[in-house]
C-alpha positions in Angstrom: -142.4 -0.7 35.4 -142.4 -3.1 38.6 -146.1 -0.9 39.6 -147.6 -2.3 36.2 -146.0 -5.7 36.7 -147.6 -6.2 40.6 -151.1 -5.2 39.4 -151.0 -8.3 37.2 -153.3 -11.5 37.6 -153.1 -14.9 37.4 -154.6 -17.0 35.3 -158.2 -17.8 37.0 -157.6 -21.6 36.9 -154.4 -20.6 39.5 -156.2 -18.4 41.5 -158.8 -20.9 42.3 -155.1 -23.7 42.6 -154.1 -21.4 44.8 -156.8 -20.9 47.3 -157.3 -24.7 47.1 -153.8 -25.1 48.1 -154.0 -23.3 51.1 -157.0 -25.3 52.4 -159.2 -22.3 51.7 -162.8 -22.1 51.4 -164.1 -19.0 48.5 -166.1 -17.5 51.7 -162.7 -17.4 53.6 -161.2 -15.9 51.0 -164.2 -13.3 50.2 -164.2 -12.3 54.0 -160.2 -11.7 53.2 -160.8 -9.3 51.0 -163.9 -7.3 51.6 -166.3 -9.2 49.1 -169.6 -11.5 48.7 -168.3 -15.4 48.1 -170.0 -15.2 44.5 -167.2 -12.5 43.5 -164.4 -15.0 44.2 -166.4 -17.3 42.2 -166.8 -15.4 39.4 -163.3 -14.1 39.7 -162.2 -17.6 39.7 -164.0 -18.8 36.8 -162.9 -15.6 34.3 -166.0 -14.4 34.6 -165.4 -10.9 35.9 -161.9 -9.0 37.4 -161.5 -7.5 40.6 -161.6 -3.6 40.9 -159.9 -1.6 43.2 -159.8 -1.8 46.1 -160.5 -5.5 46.3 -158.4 -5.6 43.2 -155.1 -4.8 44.9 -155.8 -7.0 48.4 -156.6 -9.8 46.0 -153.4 -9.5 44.3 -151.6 -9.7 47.5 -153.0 -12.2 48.7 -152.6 -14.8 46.0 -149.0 -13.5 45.8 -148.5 -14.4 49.3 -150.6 -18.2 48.6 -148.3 -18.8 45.6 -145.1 -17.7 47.7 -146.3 -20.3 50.3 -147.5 -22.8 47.7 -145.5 -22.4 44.1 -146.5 -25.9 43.1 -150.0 -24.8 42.7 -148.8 -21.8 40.1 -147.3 -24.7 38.3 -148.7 -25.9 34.8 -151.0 -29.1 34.9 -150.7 -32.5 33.9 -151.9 -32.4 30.1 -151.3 -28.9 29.5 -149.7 -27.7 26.5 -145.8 -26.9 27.6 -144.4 -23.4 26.3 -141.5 -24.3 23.1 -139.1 -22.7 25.3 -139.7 -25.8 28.1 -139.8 -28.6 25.3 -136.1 -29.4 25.0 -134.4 -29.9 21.4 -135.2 -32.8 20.8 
């Protein structure tokens, strides 16, 4: 079950949070993980997913960004907040 669980994404607004957070550019990011710069930003905006292998190198490395930077994985000011955060009342 964990397998299925670490080939998971974020959301693509975190991903692009992410690299932001750590000060990185989507060329440093592309030349990370083996691809052009447009992949990142197409990756980023939704518009397309990662394949293997990029797919899995991407994974870690926004695992390792939001280890180092967990505020960016957080939900933004404005953002609907799940029932379970609201309180009772």
């Amino acid at each position: 079950m964990n397998a299925l669980l670490d080939d998971v994404l974020p959301p693509p607004h975190v991903r692009q949070q992410l690299r932001r957070a750590a000060g990185l550019t989507q060329l440093e990011v592309a030349e990370a993980v083996g691809v052009q710069r447009l992949a990142i930003a197409r990756w980023e905006l939704g518009q397309v997913q990662p394949r293997r292998p990029h797919r899995a190198i991407y994974i870690h490395l926004l695992k390792r960004l939001a280890e180092r930077f967990p505020e960016a994985t957080e939900l933004e000011a404005g953002m609907p907040t799940p029932v379970s955060e609201r309180g009772s009342g």
